[in-house]
mmCIF file of the N, C-alpha and C atoms, coordinates in Angstrom:
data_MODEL
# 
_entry.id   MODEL 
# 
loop_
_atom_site.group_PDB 
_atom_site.id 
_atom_site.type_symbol 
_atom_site.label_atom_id 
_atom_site.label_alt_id 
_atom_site.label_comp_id 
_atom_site.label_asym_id 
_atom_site.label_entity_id 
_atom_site.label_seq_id 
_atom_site.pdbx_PDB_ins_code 
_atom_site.Cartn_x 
_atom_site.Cartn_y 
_atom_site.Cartn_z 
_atom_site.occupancy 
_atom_site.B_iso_or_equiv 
_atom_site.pdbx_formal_charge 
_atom_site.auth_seq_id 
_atom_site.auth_comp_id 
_atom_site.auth_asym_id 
_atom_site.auth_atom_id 
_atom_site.pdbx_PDB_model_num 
ATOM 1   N N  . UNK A 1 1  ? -12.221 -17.360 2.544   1.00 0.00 ? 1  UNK A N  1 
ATOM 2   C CA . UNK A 1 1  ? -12.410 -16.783 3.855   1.00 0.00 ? 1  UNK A CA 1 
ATOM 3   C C  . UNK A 1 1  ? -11.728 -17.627 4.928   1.00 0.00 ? 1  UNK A C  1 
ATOM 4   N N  . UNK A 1 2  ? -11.931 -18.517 4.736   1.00 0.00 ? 2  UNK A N  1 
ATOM 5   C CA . UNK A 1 2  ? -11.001 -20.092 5.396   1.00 0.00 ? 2  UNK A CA 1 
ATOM 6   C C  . UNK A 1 2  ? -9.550  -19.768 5.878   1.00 0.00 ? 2  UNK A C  1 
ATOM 7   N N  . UNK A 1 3  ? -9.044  -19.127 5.034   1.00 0.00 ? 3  UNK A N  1 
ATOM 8   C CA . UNK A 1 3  ? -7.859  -18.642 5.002   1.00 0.00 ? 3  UNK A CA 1 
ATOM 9   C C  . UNK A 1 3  ? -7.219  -17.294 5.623   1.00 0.00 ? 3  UNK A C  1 
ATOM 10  N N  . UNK A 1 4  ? -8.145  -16.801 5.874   1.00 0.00 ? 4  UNK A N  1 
ATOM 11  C CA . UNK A 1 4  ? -7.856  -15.485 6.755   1.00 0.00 ? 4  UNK A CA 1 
ATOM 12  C C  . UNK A 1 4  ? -7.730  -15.504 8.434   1.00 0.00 ? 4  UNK A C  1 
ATOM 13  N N  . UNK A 1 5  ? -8.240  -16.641 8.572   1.00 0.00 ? 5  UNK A N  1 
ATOM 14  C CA . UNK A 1 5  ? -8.409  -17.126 9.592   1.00 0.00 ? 5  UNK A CA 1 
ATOM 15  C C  . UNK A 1 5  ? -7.373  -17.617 10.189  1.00 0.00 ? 5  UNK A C  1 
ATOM 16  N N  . UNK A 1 6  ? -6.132  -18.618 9.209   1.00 0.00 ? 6  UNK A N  1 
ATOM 17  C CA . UNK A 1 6  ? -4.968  -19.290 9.422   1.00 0.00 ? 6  UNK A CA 1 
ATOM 18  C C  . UNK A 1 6  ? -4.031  -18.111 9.902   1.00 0.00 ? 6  UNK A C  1 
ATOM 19  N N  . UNK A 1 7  ? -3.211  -18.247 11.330  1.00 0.00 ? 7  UNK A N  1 
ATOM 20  C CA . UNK A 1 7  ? -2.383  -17.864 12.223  1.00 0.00 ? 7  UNK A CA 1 
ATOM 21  C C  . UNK A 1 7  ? -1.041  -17.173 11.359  1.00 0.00 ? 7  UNK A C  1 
ATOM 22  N N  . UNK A 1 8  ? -0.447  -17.621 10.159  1.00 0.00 ? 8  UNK A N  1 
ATOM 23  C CA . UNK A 1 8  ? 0.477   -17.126 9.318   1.00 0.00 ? 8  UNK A CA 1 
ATOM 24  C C  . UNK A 1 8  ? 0.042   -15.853 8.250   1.00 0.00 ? 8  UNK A C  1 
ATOM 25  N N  . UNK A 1 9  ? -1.409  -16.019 7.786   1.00 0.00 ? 9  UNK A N  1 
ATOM 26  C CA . UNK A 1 9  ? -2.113  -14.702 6.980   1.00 0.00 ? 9  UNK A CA 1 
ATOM 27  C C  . UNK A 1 9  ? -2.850  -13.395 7.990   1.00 0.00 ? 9  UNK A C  1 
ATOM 28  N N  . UNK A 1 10 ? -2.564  -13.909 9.175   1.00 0.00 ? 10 UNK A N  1 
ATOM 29  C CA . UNK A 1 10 ? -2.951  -12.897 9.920   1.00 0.00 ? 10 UNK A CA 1 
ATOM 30  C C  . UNK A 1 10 ? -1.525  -12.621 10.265  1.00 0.00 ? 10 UNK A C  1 
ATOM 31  N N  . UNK A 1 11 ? -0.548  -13.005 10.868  1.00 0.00 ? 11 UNK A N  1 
ATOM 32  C CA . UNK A 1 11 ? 0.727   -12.092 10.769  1.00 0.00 ? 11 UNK A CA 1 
ATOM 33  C C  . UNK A 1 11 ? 1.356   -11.596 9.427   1.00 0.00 ? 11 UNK A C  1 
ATOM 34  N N  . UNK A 1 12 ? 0.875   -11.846 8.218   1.00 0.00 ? 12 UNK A N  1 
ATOM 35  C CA . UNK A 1 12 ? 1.134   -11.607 7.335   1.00 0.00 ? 12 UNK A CA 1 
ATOM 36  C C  . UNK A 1 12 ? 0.598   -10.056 6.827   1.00 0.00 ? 12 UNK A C  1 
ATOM 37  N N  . UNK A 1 13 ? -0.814  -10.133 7.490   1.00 0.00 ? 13 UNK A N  1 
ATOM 38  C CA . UNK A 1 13 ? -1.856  -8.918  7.352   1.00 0.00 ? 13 UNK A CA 1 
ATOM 39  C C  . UNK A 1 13 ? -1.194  -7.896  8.455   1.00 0.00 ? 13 UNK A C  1 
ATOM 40  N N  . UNK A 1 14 ? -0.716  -8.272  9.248   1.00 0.00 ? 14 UNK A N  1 
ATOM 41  C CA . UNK A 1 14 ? -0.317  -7.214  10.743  1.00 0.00 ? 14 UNK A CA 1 
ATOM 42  C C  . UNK A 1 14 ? 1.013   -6.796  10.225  1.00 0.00 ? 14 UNK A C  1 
ATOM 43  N N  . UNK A 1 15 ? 1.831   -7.283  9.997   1.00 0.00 ? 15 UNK A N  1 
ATOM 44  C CA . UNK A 1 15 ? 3.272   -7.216  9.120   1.00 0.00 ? 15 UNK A CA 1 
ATOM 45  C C  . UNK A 1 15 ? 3.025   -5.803  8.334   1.00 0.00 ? 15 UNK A C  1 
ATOM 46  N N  . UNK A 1 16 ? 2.618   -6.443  7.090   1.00 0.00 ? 16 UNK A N  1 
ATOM 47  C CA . UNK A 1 16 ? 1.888   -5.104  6.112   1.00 0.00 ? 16 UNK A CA 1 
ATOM 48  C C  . UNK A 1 16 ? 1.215   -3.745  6.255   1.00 0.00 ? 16 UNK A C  1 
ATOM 49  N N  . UNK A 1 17 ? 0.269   -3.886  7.192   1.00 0.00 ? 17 UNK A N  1 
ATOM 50  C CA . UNK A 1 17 ? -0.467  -2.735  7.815   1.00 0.00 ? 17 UNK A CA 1 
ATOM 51  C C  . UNK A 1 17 ? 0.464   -2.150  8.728   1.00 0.00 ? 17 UNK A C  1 
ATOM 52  N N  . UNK A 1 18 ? 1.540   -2.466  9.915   1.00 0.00 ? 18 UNK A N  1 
ATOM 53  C CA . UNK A 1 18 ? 2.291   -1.871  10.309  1.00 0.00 ? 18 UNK A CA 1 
ATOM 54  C C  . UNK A 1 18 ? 3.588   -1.251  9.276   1.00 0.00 ? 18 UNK A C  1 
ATOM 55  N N  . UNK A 1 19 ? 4.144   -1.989  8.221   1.00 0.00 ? 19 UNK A N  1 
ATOM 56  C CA . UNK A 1 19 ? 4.904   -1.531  7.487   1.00 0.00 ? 19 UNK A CA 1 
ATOM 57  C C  . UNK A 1 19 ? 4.408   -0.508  6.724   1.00 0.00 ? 19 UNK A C  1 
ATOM 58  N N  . UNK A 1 20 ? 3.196   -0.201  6.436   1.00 0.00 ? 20 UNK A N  1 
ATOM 59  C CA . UNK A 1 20 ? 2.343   0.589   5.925   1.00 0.00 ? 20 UNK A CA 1 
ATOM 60  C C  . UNK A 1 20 ? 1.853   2.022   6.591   1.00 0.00 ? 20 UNK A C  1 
ATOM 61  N N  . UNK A 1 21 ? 1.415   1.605   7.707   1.00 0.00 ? 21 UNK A N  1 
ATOM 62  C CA . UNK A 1 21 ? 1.585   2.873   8.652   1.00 0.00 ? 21 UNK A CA 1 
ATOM 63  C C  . UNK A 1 21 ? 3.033   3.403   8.555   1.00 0.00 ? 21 UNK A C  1 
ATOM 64  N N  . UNK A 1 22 ? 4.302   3.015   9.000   1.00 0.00 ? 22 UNK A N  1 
ATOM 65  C CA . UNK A 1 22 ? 5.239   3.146   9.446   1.00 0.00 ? 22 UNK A CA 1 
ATOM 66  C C  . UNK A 1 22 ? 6.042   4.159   8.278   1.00 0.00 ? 22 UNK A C  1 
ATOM 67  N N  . UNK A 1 23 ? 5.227   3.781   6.936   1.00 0.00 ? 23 UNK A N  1 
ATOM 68  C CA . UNK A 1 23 ? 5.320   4.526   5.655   1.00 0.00 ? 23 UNK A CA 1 
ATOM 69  C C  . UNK A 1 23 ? 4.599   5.602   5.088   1.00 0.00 ? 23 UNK A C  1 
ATOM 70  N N  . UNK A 1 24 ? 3.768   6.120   6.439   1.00 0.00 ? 24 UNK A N  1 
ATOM 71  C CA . UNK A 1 24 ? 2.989   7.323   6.212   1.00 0.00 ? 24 UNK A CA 1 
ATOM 72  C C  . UNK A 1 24 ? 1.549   6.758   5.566   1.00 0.00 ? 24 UNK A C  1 
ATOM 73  N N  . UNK A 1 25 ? 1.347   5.420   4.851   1.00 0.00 ? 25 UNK A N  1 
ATOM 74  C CA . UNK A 1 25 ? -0.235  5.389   4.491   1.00 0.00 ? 25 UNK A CA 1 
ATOM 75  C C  . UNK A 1 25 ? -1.572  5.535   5.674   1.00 0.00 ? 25 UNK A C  1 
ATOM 76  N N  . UNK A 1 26 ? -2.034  6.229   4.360   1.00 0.00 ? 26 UNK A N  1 
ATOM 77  C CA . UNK A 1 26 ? -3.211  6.492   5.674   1.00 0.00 ? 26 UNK A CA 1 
ATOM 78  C C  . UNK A 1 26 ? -4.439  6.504   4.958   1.00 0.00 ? 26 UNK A C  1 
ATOM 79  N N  . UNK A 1 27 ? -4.412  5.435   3.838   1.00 0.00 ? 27 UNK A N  1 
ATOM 80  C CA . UNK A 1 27 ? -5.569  5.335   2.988   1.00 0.00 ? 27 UNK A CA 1 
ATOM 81  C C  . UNK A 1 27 ? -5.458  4.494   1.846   1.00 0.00 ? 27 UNK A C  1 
ATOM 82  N N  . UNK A 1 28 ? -6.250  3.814   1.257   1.00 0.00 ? 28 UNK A N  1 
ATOM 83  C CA . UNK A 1 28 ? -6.122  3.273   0.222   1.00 0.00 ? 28 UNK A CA 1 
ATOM 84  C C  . UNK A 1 28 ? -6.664  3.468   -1.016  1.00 0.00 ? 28 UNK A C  1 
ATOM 85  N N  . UNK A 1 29 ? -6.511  3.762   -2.162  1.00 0.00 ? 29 UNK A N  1 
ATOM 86  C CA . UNK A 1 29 ? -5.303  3.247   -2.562  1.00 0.00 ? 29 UNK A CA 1 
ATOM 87  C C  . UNK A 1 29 ? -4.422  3.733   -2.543  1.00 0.00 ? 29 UNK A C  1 
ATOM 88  N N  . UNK A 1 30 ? -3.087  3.629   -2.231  1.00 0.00 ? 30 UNK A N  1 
ATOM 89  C CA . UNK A 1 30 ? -2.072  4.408   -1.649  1.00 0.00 ? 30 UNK A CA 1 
ATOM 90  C C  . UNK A 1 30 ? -0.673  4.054   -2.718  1.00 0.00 ? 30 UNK A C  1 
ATOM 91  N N  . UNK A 1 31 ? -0.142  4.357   -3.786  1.00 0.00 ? 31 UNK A N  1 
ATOM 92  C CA . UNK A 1 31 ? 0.917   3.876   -4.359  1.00 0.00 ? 31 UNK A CA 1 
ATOM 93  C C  . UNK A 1 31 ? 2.362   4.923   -3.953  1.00 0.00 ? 31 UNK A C  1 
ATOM 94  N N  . UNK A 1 32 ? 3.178   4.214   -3.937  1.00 0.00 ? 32 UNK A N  1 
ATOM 95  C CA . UNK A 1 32 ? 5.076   4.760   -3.706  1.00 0.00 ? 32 UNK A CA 1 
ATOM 96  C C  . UNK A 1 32 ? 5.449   4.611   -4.946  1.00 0.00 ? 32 UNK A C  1 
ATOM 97  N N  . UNK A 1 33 ? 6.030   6.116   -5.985  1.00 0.00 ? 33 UNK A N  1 
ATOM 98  C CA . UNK A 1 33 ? 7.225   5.384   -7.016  1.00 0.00 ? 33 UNK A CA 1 
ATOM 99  C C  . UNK A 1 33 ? 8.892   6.021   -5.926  1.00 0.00 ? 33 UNK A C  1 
ATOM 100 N N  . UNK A 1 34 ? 9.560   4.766   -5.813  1.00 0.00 ? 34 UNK A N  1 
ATOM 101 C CA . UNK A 1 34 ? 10.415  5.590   -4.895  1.00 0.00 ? 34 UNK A CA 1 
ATOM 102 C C  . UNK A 1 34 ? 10.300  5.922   -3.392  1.00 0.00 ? 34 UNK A C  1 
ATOM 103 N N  . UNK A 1 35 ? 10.368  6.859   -3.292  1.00 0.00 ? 35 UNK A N  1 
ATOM 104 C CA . UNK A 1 35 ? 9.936   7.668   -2.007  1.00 0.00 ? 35 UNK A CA 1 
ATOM 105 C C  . UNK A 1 35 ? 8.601   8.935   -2.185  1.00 0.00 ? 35 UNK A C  1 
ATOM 106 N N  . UNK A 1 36 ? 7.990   8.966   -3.519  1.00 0.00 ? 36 UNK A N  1 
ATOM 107 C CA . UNK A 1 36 ? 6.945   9.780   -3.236  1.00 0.00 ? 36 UNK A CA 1 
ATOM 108 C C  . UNK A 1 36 ? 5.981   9.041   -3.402  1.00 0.00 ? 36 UNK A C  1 
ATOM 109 N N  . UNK A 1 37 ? 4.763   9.646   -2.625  1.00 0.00 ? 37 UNK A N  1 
ATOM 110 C CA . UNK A 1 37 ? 3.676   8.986   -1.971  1.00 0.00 ? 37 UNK A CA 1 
ATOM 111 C C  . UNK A 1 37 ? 2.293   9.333   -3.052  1.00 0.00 ? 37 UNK A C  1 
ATOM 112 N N  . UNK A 1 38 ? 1.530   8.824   -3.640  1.00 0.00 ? 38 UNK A N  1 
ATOM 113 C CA . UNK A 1 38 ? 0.424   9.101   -4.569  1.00 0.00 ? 38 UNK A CA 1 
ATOM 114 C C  . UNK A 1 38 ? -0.645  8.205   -3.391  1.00 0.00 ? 38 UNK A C  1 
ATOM 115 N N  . UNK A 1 39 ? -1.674  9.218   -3.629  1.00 0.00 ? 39 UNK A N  1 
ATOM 116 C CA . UNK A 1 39 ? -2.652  8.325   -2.365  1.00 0.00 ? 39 UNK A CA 1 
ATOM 117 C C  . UNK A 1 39 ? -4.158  8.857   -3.602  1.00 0.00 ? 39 UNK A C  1 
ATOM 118 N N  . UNK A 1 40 ? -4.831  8.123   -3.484  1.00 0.00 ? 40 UNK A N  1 
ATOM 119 C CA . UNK A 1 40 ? -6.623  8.369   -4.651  1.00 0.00 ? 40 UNK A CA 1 
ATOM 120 C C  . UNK A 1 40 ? -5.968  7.437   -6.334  1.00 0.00 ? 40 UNK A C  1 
ATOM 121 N N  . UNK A 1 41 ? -7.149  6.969   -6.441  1.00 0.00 ? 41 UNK A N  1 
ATOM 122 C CA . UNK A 1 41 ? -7.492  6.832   -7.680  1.00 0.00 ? 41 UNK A CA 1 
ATOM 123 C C  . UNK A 1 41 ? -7.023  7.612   -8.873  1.00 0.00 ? 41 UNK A C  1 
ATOM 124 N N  . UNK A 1 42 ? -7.319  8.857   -8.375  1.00 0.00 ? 42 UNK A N  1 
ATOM 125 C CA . UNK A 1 42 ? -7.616  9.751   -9.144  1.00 0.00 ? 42 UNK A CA 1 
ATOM 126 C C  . UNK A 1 42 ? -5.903  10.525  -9.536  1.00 0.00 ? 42 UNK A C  1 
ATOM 127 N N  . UNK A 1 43 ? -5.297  9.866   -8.644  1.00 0.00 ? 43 UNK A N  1 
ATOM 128 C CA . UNK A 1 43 ? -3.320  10.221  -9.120  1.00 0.00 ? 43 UNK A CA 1 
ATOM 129 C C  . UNK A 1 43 ? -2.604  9.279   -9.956  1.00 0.00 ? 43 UNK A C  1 
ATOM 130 N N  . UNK A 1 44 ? -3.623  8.346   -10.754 1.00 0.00 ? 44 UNK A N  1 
ATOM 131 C CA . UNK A 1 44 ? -3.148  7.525   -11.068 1.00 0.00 ? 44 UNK A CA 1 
ATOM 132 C C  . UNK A 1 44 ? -2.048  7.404   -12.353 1.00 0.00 ? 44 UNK A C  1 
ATOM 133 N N  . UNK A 1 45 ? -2.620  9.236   -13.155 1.00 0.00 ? 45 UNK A N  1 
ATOM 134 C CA . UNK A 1 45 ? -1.960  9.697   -14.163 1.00 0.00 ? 45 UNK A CA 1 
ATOM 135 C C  . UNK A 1 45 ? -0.634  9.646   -13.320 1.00 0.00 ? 45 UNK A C  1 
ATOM 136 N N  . UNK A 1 46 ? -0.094  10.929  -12.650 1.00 0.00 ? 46 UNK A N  1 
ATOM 137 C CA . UNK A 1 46 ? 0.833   10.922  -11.281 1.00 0.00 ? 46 UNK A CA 1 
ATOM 138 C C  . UNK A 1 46 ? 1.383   9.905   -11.629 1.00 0.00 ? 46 UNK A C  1 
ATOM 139 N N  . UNK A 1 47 ? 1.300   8.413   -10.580 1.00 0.00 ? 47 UNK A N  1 
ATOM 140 C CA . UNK A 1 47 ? 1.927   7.836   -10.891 1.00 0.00 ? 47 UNK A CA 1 
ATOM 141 C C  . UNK A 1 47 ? 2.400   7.377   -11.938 1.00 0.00 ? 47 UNK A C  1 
ATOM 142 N N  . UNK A 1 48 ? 2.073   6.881   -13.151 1.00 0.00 ? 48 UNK A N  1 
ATOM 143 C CA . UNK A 1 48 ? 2.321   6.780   -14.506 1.00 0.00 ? 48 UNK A CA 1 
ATOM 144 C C  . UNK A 1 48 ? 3.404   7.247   -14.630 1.00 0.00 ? 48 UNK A C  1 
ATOM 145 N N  . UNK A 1 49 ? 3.443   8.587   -15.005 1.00 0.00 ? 49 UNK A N  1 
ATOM 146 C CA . UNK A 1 49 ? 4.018   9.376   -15.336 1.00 0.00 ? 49 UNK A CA 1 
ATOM 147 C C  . UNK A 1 49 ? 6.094   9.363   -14.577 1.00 0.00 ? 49 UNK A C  1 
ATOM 148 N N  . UNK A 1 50 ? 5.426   9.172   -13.315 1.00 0.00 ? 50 UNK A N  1 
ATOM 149 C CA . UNK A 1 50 ? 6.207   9.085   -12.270 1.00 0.00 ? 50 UNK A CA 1 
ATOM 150 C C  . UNK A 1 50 ? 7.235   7.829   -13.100 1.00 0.00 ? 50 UNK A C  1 
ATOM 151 N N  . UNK A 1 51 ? 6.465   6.556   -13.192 1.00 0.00 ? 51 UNK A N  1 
ATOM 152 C CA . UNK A 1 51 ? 7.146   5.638   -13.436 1.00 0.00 ? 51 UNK A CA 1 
ATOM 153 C C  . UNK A 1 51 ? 8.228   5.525   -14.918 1.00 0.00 ? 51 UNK A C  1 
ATOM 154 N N  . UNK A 1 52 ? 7.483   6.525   -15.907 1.00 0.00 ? 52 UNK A N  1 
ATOM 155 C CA . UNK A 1 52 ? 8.027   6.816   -16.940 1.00 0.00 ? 52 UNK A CA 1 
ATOM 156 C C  . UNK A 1 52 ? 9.312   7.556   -16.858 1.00 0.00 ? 52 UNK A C  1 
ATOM 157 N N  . UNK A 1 53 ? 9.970   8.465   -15.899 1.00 0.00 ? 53 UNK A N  1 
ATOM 158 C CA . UNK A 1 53 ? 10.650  9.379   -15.946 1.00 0.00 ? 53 UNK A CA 1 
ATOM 159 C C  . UNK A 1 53 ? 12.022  8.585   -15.171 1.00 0.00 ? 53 UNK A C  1 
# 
């Protein structure tokens, strides 16, 4: 927790979450193969699959 606190993991956290927005997420868990977007648990076949092809 110590660590979340340090000035570099908080621009590190703001970095991400804006690159993240900026990428259409709007939830987690949210995976990209590529450019398509799998967002739930429950796409996880989806992605798989995705990655196989």
């Amino acid at each position: 927790m110590s660590l979340a606190q340090e000035p570099a993991i908080k621009a590190a956290l703001v970095s991400a979450t804006e690159a993240a927005v900026a990428r259409g997420v709007f939830g987690a868990p949210t995976f990209f193969v590529d450019d398509d977007m799998y967002f739930g648990q429950d796409r996880l076949d989806f992605v798989e699959e995705a990655l196989r092809s």
